[in-house]
C-alpha positions as CSV (number, residue, x, y, z in Angstrom):
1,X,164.0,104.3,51.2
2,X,160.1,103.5,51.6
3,X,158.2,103.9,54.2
4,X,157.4,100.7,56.5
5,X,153.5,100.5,57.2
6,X,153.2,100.0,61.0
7,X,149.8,99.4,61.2
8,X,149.8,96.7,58.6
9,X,151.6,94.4,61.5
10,X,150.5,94.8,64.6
11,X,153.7,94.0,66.0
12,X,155.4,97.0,64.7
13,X,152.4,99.3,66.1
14,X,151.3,99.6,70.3
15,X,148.0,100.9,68.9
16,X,145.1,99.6,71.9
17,X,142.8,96.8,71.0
18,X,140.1,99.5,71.0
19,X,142.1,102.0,68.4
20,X,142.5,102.4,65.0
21,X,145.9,102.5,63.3
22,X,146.8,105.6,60.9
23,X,149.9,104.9,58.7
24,X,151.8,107.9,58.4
25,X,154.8,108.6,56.5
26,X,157.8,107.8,58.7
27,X,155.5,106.7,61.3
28,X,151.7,106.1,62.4
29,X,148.9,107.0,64.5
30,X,146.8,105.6,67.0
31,X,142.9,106.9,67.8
32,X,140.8,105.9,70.1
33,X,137.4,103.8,68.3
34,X,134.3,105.8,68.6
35,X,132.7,104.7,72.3
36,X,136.1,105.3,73.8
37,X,138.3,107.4,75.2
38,X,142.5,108.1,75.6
39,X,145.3,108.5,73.1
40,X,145.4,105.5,71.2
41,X,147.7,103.6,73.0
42,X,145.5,103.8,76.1
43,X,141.6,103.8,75.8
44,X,139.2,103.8,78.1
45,X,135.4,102.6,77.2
46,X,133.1,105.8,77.7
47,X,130.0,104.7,80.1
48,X,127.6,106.7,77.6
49,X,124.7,106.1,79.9
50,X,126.7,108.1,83.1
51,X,128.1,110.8,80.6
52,X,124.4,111.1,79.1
53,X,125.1,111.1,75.7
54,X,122.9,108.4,74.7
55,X,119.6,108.7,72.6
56,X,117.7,106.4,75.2
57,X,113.9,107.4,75.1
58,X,113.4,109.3,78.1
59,X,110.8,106.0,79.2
60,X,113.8,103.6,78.3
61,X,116.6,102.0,80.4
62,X,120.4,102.8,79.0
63,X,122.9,99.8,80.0
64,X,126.3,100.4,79.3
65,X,128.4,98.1,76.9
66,X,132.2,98.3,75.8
67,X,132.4,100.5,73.1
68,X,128.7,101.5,73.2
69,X,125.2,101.3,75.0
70,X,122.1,99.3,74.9
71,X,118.1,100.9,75.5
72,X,115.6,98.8,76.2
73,X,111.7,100.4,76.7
74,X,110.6,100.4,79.9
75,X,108.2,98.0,81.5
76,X,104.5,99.4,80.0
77,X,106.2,100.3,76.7
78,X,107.1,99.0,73.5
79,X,110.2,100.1,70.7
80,X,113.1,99.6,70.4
81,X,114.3,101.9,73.3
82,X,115.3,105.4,71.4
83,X,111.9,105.0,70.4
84,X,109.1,104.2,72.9
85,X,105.4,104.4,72.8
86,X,102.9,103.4,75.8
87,X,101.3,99.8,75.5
88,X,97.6,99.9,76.0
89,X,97.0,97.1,78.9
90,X,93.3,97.4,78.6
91,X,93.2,97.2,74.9
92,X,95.2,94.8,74.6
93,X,93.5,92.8,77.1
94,X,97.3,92.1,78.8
95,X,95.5,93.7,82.1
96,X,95.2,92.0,85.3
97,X,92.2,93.6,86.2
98,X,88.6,91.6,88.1
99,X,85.8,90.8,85.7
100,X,83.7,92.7,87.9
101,X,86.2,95.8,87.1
102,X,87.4,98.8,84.7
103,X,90.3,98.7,83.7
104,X,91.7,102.5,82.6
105,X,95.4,102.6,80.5
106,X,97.7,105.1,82.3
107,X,101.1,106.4,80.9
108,X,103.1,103.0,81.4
109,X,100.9,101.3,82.6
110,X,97.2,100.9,84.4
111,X,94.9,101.0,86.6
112,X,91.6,98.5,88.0
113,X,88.6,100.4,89.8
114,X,85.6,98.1,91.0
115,X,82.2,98.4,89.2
116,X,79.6,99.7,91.3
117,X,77.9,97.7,93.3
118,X,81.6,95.8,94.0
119,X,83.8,96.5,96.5
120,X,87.8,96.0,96.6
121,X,91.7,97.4,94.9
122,X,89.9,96.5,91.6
123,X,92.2,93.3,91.0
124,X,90.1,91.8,93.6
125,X,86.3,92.6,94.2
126,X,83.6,91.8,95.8
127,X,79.8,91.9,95.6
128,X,78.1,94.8,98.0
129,X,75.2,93.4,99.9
130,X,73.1,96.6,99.4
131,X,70.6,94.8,101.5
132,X,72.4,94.2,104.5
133,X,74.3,97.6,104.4
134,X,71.2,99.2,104.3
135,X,72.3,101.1,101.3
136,X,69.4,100.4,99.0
137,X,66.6,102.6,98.4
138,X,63.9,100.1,99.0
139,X,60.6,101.3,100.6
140,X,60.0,100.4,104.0
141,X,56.9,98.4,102.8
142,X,59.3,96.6,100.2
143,X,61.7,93.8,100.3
144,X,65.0,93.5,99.6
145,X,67.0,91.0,98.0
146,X,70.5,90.9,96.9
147,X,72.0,90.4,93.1
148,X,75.9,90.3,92.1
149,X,76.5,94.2,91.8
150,X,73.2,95.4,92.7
151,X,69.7,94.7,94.5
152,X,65.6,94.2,93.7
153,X,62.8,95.7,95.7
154,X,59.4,93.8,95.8
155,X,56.5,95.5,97.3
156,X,55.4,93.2,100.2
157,X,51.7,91.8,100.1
158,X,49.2,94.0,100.2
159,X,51.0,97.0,98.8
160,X,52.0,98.1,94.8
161,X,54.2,99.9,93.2
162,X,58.3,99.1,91.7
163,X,59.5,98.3,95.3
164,X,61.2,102.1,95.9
165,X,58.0,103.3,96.0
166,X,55.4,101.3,97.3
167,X,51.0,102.4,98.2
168,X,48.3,100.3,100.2
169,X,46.3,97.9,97.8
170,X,42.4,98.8,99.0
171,X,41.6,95.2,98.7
172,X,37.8,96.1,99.2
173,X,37.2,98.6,96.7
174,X,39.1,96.5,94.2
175,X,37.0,93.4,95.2
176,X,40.2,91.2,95.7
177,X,39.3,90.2,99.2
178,X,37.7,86.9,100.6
179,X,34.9,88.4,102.7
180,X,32.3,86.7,102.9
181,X,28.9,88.2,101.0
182,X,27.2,88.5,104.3
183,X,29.8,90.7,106.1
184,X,31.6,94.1,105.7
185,X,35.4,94.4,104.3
186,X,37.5,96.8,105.6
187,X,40.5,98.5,104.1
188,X,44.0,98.3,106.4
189,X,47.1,99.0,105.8
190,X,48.7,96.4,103.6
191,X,45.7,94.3,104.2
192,X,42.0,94.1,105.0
193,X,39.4,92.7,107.0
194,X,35.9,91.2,107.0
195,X,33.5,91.0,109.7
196,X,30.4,89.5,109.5
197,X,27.1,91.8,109.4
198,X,24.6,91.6,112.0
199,X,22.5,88.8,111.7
200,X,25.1,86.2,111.0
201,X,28.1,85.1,112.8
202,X,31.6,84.1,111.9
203,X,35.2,85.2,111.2
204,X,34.2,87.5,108.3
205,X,35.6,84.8,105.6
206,X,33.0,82.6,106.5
207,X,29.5,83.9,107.9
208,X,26.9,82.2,109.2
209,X,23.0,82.7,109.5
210,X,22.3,83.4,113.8
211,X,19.1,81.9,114.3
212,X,17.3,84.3,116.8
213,X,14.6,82.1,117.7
214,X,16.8,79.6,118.7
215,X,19.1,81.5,120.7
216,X,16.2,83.2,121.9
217,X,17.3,86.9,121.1
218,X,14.3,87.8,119.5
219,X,12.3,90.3,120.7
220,X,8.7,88.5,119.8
């Protein structure tokens, strides 16, 4: 007599779909494939991902397959799911984050944060009118004007200085008024003015000669 190999024809073996056939003598034996579970005859796929006893990188999703599992990386991260490392969005420049903003990588991901100067969630933003918020630090003898993100100060006529902080020009001792040679200039703040000396007439710019004798104010 010879044996009869029952798991050379499947006919002659109820071995499952998902089992492996053992020939034995006299007989054979049926075991479950690796990913599933039962006696052989019966097998049931194991849902690795439930049971937890997949490798999946703990930043990795684990899907279920017959006879196994599948791990893809998380959104954020790249590898090939048992392995995942964080993707740099601001590096890599994959960042959805405003020109006018900084961008700053996270684990898995990222976040935006307006400039200064800008106001908004960072994926949006928008310029600060430091002017009209009265925010700026211009002096009160400056003006302000408005840029993208920031603002100027400009002493106004009549004063010096970088706009923050801004003194009275003395016009007269600097000799940058328009007084008139006949009359007097007189320092004011953020200005002057001129006023015609006695003996002549006018509006300080311009001073004229009084004749006396003529308007008889003499005292001949």
């Amino acid at each position: 007599c010879e044996d009869i190999d029952e798991c050379a024809d499947p006919a002659l073996n109820d071995c499952h779909e998902s089992a492996s056939c053992a020939n034995v003598d006299g007989g054979f034996e049926c075991t479950c494939n690796s990913g599933y579970s039962g006696n052989g005859v019966i097998c049931f796929d194991d849902d690795e991902c439930a049971l937890e006893t997949d490798d999946c990188h703990e930043n990795a999703v684990c899907t279920n397959t017959l006879g196994g599992f599948e791990c893809a990386c998380d959104t954020g991260y790249s590898g090939d799911g048992v392995a995942c490392e964080d993707l740099d969005e601001c590096t890599l420049q994959t960042d959805n984050c405003h020109e006018n903003a900084a961008c700053a990588n996270t684990d898995g991901g990222f976040e935006c944060a307006c400039n200064t100067g800008y106001s908004g969630d960072g994926v949006l933003c928008f310029d600060d009118d430091e002017c009209l918020m009265a925010t700026d630090n211009c002096d009160i003898n400056a003006v302000c004007t408005n840029l993208f993100g920031s603002f100027e100060c400009t002493c106004n006529s009549g004063y010096s200085g970088d706009g923050v902080a801004c003194d009275d020009i003395d016009e007269c001792t600097l000799e940058t008024d328009n007084c008139d040679i006949n009359a007097v200039c007189t320092n004011a703040v953020g200005g002057f003015e001129c006023a015609c000396t006695m003996g002549y007439s006018g509006d300080g710019v311009l001073c004229f000669d009084d004749d006396e004798c003529l308007m008889a104010i003499d005292d001949c």
